[in-house]
C-alpha positions as CSV (number, residue, x, y, z in Angstrom):
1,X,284.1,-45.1,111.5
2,X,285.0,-48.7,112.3
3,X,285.6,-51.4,109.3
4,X,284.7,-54.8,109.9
5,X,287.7,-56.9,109.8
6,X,286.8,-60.3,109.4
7,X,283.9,-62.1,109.1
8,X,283.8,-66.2,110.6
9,X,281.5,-68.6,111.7
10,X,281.7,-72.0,113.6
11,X,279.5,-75.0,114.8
12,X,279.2,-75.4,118.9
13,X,278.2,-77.9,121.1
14,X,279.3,-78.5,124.9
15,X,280.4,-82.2,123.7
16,X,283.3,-80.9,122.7
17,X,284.8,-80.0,125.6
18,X,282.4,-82.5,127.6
19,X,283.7,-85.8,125.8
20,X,286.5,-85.0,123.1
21,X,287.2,-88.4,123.7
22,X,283.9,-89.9,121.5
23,X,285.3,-89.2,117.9
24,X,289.0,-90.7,116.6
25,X,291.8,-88.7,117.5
26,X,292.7,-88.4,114.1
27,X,288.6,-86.1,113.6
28,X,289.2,-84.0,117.0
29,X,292.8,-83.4,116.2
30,X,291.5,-81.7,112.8
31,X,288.2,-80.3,114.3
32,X,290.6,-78.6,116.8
33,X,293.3,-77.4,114.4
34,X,290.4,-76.1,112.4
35,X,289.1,-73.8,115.3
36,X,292.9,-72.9,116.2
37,X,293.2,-71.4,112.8
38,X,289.8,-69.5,112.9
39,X,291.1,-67.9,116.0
40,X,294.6,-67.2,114.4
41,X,293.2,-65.5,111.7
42,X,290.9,-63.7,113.9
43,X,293.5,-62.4,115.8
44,X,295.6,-61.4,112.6
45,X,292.8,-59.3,111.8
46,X,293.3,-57.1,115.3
47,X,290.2,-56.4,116.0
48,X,288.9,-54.0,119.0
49,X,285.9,-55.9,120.0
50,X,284.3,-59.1,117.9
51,X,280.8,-59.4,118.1
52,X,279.7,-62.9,118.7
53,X,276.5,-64.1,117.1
54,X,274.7,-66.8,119.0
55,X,271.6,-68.3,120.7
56,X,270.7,-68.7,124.1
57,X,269.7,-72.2,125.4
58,X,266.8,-71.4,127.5
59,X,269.2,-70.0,130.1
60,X,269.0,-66.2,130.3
61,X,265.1,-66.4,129.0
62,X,262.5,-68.3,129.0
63,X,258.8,-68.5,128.2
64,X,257.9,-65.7,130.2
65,X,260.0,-63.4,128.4
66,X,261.9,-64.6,124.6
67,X,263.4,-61.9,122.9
68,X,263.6,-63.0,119.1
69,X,267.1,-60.8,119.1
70,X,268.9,-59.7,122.1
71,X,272.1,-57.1,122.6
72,X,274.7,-57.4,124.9
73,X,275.3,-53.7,126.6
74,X,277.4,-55.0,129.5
75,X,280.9,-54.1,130.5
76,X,281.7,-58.0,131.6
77,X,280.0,-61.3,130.9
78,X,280.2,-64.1,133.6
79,X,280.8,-67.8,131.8
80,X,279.6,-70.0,131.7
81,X,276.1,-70.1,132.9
82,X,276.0,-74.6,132.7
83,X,277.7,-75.9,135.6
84,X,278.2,-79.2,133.8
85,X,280.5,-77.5,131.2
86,X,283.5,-78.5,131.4
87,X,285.1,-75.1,131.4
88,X,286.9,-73.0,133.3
89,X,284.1,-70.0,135.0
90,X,285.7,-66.6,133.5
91,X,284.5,-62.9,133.1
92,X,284.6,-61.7,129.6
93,X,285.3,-58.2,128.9
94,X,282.5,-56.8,126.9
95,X,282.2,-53.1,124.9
96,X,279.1,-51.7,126.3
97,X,279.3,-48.8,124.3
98,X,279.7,-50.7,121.3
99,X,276.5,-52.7,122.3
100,X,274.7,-49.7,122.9
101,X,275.4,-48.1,119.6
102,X,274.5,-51.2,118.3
103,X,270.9,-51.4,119.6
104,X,270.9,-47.9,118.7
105,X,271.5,-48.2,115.4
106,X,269.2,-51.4,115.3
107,X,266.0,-49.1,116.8
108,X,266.8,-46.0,114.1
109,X,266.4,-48.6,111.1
110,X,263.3,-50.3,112.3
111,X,264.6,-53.1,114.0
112,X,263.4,-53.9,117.4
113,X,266.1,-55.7,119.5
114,X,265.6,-56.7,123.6
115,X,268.8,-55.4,125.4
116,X,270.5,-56.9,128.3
117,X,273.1,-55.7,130.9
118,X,273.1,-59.0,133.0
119,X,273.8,-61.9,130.6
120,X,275.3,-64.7,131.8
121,X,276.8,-66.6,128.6
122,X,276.6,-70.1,127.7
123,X,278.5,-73.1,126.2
124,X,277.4,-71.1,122.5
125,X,280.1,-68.4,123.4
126,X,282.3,-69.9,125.3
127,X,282.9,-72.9,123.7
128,X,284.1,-71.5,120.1
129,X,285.5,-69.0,121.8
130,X,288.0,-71.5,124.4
131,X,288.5,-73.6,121.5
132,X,289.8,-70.6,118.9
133,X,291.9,-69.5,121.6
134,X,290.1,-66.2,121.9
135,X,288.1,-66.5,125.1
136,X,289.2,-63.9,127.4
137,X,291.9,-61.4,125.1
138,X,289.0,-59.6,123.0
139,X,286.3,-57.6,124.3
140,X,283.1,-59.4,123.2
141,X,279.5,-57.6,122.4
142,X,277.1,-60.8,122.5
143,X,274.3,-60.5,120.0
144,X,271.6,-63.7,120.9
145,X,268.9,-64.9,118.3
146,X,266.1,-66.9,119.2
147,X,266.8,-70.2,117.5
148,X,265.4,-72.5,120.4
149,X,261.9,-71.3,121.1
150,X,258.9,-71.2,118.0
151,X,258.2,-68.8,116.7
152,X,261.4,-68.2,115.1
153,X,262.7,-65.2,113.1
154,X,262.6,-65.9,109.5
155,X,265.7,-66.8,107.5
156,X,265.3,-63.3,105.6
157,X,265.0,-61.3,109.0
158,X,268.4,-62.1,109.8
159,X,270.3,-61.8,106.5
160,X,268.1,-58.5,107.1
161,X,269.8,-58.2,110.8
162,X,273.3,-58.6,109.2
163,X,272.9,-55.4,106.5
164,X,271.6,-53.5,109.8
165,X,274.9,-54.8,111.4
166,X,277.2,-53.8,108.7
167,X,276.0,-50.2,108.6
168,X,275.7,-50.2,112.3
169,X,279.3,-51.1,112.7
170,X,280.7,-48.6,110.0
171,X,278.6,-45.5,112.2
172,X,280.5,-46.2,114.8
173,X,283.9,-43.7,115.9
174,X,284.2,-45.3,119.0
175,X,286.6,-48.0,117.7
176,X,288.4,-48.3,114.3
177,X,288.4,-52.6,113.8
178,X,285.6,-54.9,114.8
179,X,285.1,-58.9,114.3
180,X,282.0,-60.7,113.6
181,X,282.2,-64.5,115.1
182,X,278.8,-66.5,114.2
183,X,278.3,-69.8,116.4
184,X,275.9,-72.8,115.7
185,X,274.6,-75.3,113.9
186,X,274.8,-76.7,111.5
187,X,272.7,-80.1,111.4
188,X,271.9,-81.3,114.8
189,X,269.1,-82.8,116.6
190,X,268.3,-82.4,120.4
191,X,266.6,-84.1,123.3
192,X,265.0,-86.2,120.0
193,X,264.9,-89.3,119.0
194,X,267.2,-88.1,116.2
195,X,269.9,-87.0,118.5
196,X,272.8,-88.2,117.0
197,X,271.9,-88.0,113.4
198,X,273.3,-85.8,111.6
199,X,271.6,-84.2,107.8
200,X,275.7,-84.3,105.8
201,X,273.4,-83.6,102.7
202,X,272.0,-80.3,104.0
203,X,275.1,-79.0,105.7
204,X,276.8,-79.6,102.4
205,X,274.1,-78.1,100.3
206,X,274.3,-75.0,102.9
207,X,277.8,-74.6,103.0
208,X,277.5,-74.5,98.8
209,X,275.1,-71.6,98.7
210,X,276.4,-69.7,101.2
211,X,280.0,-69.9,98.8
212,X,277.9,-69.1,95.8
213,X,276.6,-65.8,97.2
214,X,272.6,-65.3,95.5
215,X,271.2,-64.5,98.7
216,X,267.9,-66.1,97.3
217,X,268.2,-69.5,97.0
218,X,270.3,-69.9,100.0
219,X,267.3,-68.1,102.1
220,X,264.7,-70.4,100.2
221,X,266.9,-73.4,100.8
222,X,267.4,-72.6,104.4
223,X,263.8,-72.0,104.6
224,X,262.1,-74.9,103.2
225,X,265.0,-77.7,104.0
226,X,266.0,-76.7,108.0
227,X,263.1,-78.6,109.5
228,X,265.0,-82.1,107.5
229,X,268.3,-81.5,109.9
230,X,267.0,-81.6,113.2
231,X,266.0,-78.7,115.6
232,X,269.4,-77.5,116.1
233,X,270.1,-76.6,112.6
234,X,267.6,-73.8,113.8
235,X,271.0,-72.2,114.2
236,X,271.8,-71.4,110.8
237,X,270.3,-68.6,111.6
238,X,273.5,-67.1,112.9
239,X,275.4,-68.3,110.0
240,X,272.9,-65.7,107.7
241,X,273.3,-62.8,110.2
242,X,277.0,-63.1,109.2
243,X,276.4,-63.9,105.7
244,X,274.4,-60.5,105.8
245,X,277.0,-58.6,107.2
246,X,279.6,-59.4,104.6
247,X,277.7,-57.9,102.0
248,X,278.7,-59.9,99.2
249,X,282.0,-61.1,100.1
250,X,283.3,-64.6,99.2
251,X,282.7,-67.7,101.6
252,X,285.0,-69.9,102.2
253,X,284.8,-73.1,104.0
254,X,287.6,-74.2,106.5
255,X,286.6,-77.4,107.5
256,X,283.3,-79.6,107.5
257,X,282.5,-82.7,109.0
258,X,279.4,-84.7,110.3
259,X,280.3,-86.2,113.7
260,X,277.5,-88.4,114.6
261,X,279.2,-89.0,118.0
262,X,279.0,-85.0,118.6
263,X,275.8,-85.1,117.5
264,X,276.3,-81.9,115.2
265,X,278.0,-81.3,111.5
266,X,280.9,-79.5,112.5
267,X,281.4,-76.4,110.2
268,X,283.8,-73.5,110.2
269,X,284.0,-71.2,107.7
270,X,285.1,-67.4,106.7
271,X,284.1,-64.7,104.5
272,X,287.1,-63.0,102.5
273,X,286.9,-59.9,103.5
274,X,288.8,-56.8,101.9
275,X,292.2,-56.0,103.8
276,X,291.6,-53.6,106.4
């Protein structure tokens, strides 16, 4: 039986590796201490493997083929797959067993995840991963929602997901700690004529309910308000996998901040987990 042994999310976006230089030093220095403590904690937990909750960006599928949720299986992940990033290319160790208990635990409680042993990950992995300091010393099982291509999964489905992954993860004897990491969002806008506007008033309201913990209004906000902070708030979605997964456990915020020059509210939170 594995326990989960800490639950975190954090926004992404490639602009901040790309062009740390477009916000005050004073914002980056603090956006960057922020993610250097996510990963310190994470690490203090000492976990086996940390599963890493993202999205793909119309990279590994496309419209011929756009699994609504997708498990990693592979041994190794090549990174990452945008040539423009401006991060080092690496191999990440992955737990393929992991990710196959994983989609079969997902298939035995009605859930009906794609699977992929060639994924080539993007700057949704790597970069909270470089930035936390974790990228490369933790074997990573990938687990990719659609949050790019209509239609979506609803905000329910993936608080849904997250139960699934909780029992999934305390079936499985082939590990004894495991890490949840969710990545994206929160208010964002791409390739729109919004880009660069970013929805403080949603993230905010968002950040709230997921701290309060009534599952319901936070899905009903997320719901009904998503489409008022751009298309890349479509993210959230990872934010309620995790949210899911820690089962009633306290969130806490670790740092918020909209950085228009970013183009993305830059959130990192935790949930308080029971010591392991």
């Amino acid at each position: 039986m594995a326990d989960i042994t800490g639950i975190f999310a954090a926004s992404h976006t490639p602009v901040m590796l790309n062009f740390p230089e477009a916000i005050p030093d004073a914002d980056r220095q603090s956006i960057f201490a922020a993610f250097q403590q996510l990963g310190r904690e994470l690490r203090e937990s000492k976990p086996d493997a940390v599963i890493v909750i993202s999205d793909d960006h119309v990279h590994n599928f496309f419209l011929d083929n756009f699994p609504a949720f997708c498990i990693g299986a592979a041994a190794t992940y090549a990174t990452p797959v945008e040539h423009w990033l401006k991060a080092d290319r690496q191999t990440l160790q992955g737990d393929a067993a992991l990710g196959a208990h994983l989609l079969g635990e997902a298939l035995q409680h009605d859930f009906d995840p794609s699977f992929s042993m060639e994924l080539t990950l993007d700057h949704g992995v790597l970069t909270p991963l470089h930035l936390a300091g974790l990228a490369g010393h933790v074997p990573v099982v990938p687990l990719l929602v659609n949050c790019v291509q209509p239609p979506l999964p609803t905000m329910r489905r993936a608080v849904q997901w997250g139960t699934m992954l909780r029992d999934a993860i305390a079936s499985y004897q082939g590990c004894k700690r495991v890490a949840i990491l969710a990545t994206g969002g929160i208010s964002h806008d791409i390739a729109t004529p919004r880009m660069g506007s970013v929805n403080e008033a949603f993230d905010r309201e968002f950040l709230r309910l997921l701290a309060a913990g009534d599952e319901a209004p936070l899905v009903r906000y997320a719901t009904g308000h998503v489409n008022e902070a751009g298309n890349g708030a479509e993210e959230i979605r990872t934010w309620l996998v995790a949210h899911g997964a820690a089962a009633g456990a306290v969130f806490e915020p670790i740092y918020y901040k909209a950085v228009s020059n970013w183009y993305t509210g830059i959130g990192l939170g935790r949930w308080r987990m029971a010591a392991n």
